[in-house]
C-alpha positions as CSV (number, residue, x, y, z in Angstrom):
1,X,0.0,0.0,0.0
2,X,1.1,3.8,-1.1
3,X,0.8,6.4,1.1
4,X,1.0,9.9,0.2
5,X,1.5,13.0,2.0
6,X,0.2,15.9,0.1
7,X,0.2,19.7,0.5
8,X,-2.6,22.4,-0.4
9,X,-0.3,25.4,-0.1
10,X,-1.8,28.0,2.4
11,X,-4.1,25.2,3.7
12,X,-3.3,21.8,4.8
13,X,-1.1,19.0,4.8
14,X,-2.6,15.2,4.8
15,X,-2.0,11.6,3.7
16,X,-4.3,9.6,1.5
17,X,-3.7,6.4,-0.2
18,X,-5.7,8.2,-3.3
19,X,-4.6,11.6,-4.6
20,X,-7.3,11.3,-7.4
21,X,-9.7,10.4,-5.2
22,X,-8.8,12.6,-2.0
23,X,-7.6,15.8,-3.2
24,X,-8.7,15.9,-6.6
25,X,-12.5,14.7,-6.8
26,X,-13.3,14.9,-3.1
27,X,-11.1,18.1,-2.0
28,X,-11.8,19.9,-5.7
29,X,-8.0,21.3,-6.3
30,X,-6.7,20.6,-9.8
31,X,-3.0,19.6,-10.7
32,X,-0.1,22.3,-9.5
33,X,-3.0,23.1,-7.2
34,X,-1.0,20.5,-4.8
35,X,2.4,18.9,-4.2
36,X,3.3,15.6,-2.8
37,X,6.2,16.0,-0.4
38,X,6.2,12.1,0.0
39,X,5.4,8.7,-0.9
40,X,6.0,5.8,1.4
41,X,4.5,2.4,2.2
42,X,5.3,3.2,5.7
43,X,2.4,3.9,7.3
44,X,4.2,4.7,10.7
45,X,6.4,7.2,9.1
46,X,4.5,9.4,6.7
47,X,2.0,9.4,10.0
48,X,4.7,10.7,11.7
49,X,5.9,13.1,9.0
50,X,2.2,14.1,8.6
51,X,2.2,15.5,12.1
52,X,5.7,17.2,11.8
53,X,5.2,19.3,8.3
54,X,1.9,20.1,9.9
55,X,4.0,21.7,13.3
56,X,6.2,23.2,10.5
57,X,4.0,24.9,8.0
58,X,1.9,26.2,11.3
59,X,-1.6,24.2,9.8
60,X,-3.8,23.1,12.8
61,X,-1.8,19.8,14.0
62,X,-3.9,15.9,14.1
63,X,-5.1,14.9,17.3
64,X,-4.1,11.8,15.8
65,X,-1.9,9.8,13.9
66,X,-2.8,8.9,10.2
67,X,-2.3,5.5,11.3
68,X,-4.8,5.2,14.3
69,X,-7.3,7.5,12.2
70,X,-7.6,4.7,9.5
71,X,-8.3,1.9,12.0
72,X,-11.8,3.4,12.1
73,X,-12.3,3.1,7.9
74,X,-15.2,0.3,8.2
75,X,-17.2,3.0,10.1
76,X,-17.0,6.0,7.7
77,X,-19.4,8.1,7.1
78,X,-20.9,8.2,3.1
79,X,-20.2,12.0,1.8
80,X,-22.3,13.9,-0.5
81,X,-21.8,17.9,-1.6
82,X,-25.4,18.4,0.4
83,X,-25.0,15.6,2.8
84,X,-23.1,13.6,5.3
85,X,-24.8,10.1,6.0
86,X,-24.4,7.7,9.0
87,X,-25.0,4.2,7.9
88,X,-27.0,3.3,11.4
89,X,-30.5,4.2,12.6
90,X,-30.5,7.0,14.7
91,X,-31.1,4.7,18.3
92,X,-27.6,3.4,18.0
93,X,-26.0,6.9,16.3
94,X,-24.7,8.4,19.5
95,X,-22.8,5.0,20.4
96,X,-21.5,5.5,16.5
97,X,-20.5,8.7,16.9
98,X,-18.0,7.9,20.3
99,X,-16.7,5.0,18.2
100,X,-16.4,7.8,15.5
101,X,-14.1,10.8,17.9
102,X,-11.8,12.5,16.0
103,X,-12.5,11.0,12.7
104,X,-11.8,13.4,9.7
105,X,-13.9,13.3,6.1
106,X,-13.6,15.8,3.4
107,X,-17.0,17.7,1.7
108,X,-17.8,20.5,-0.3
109,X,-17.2,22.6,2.7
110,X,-13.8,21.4,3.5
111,X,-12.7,18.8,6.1
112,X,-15.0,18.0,9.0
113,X,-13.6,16.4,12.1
114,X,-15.9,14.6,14.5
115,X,-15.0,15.9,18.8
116,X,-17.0,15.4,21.7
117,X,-18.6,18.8,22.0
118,X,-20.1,18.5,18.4
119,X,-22.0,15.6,19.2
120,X,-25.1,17.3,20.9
121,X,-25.7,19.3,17.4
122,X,-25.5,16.1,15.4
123,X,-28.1,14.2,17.2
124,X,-30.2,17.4,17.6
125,X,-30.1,18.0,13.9
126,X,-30.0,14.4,12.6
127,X,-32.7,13.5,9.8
128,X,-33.4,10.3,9.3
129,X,-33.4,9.0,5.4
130,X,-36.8,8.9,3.6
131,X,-35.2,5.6,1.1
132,X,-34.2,4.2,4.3
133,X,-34.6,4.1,7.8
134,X,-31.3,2.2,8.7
135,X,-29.9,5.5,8.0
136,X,-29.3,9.2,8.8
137,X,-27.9,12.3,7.7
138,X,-27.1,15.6,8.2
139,X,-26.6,18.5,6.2
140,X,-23.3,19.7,5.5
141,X,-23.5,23.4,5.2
142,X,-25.6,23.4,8.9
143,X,-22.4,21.8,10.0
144,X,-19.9,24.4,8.4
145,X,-22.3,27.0,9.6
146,X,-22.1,25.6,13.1
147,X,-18.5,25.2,13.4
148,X,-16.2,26.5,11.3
149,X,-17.8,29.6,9.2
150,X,-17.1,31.8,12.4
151,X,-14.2,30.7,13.2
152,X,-12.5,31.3,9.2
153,X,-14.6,34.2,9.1
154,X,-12.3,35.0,12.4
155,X,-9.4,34.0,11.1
156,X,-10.1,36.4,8.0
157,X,-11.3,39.6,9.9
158,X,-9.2,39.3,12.9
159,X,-11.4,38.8,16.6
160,X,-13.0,43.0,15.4
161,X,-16.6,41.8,15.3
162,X,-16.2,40.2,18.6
163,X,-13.9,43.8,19.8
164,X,-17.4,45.3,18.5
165,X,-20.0,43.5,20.2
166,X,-18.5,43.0,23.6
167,X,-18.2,47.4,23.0
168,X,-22.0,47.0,22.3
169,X,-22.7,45.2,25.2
170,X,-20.7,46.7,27.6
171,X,-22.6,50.0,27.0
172,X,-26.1,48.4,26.7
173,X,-26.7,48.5,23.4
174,X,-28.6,44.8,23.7
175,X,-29.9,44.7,26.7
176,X,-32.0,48.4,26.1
177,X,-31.6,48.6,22.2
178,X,-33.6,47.2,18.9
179,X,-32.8,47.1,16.0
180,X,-35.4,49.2,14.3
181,X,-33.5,52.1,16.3
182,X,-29.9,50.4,14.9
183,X,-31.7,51.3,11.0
184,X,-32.5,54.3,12.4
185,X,-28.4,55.0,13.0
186,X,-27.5,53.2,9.8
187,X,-29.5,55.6,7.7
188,X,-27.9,58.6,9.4
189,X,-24.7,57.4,8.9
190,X,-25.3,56.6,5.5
191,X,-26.0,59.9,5.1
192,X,-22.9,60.9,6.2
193,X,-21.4,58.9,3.9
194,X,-22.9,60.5,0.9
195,X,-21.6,64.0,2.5
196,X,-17.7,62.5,2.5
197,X,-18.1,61.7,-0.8
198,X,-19.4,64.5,-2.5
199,X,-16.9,66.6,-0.8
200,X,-14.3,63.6,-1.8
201,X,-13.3,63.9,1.7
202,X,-11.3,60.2,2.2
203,X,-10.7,60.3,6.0
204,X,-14.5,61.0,6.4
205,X,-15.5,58.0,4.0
206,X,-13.6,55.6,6.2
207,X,-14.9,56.8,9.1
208,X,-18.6,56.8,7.9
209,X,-17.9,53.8,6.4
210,X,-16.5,52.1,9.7
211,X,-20.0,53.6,11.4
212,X,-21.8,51.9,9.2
213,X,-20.2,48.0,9.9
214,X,-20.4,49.0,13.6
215,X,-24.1,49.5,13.3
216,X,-25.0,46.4,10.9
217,X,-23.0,44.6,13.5
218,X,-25.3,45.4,16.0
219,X,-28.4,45.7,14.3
220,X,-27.5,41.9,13.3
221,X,-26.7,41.0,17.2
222,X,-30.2,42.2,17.8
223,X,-32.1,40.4,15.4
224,X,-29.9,37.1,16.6
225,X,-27.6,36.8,13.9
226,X,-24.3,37.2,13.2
227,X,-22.9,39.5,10.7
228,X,-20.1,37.1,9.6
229,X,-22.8,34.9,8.9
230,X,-24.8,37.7,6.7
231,X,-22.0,37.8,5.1
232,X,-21.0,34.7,4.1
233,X,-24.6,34.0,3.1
234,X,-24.3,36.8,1.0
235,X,-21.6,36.1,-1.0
236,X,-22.5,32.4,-1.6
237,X,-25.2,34.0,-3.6
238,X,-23.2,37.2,-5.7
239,X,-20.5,34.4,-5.6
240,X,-22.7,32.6,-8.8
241,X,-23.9,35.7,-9.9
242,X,-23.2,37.2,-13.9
243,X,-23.7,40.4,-15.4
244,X,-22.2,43.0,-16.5
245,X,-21.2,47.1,-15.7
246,X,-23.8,49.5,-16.9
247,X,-23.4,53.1,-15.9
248,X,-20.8,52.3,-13.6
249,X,-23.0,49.7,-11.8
250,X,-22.8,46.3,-12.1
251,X,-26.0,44.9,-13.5
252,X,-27.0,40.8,-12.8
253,X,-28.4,39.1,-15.5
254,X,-32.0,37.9,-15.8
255,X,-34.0,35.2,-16.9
């Protein structure tokens, strides 16, 4: 048996057994998108290497090795794009799911790892299959929405939103506040926006411009939300969107 320990530059370091299958069809990167740095039929060292080149290129490290992860390949989970599926009824899922800690599996999303603290959610928000009641699912983008869109959208933004809303709260903003009066704020500082720019006045754009995230960031917190998630769901959709510039603007095409 092969084993290969590949590199996504700027994201992660793994081994697989399948580069085709792995990094290309399941992962979605293309050739030169990836390198291997090695190819061994030692499983004990490339899972040793794994973890080292991990430490070294600062990616988040294993919890395990490669080689204790793979003991649990008769239990893995069946990936689609929408869902993942559990090949068990939902009575005996939660025993699955402890015989399934730490287990990793690629989707559309990225990688998913199974810990104890995610377990709750997955039972809470298990369905079970409508072709067959030997099996459950659950859908992959509540997962990434769950778990890891706040914490990349941290990653990308720096801890600000957080610096923003512990501001808010400190001062009262959602305890006494709504977020009809948050609109309110937005609009007037909108308008202030409008002023920097007819005047071409640059410092006063950022700042309006910085009001105006403070106040969607709060007006969000208010209405339960967060705005790293409006954002991401936002750009999922213009993400797919075509068009073209009119007048400056760029228009979306229609049916």
């Amino acid at each position: 048996m092969k084993y290969y320990l590949y590199h996504i530059p700027g994201k992660k370091i793994g081994v697989t057994t399948d580069v085709d299958k792995r990094v290309i069809a399941q992962q979605g990167y293309k050739k030169g998108e990836y390198e291997i740095i090695l190819t061994t039929d030692d499983i004990d060292h490339v899972s040793h290497k794994e973890i080292e080149m991990q430490k070294l290129y600062n990616y988040k490290v294993d919890t395990q090795l490669y080689k204790n992860l793979i003991n649990k390949s008769n239990m893995k989970v069946n990936v689609t794009e929408q869902t993942t599926t559990f090949p068990v009824p939902v009575t005996k899922l939660k025993g699955r799911l402890m015989d399934l800690i730490d287990l990793k599996w690629d989707t559309h999303y990225g990688e998913f790892e199974l810990t104890h603290d995610k377990i709750p959610w997955v039972l809470d928000n298990v369905v079970v299959s409508m072709y067959d009641s030997s099996r459950c699912f659950i859908y992959n983008k509540a997962f990434y929405e769950e778990f890891i869109a706040e914490e990349e959208t941290t990653s990308e933004y720096g801890d600000m939103f957080d610096k923003i809303r512990t501001w808010a709260s400190e001062r009262g903003i959602y305890g006494k506040g709504d977020a009809k009066t948050q609109y309110i704020k937005l609009q007037e500082e909108a308008g202030e926006l409008a002023k920097a720019l007819l005047n071409d006045d640059q410092e006063e754009v950022i700042d309006a411009i910085g009001d105006m995230v403070v106040v969607l960031t709060n007006l969000a917190e208010l209405r339960r939300v967060k705005i790293e998630h409006c954002i991401d769901s936002a750009y999922e959709v213009i993400s797919k969107r075509e068009g073209k510039m009119i007048n400056g603007t760029f228009v979306k095409n229609t049916l």
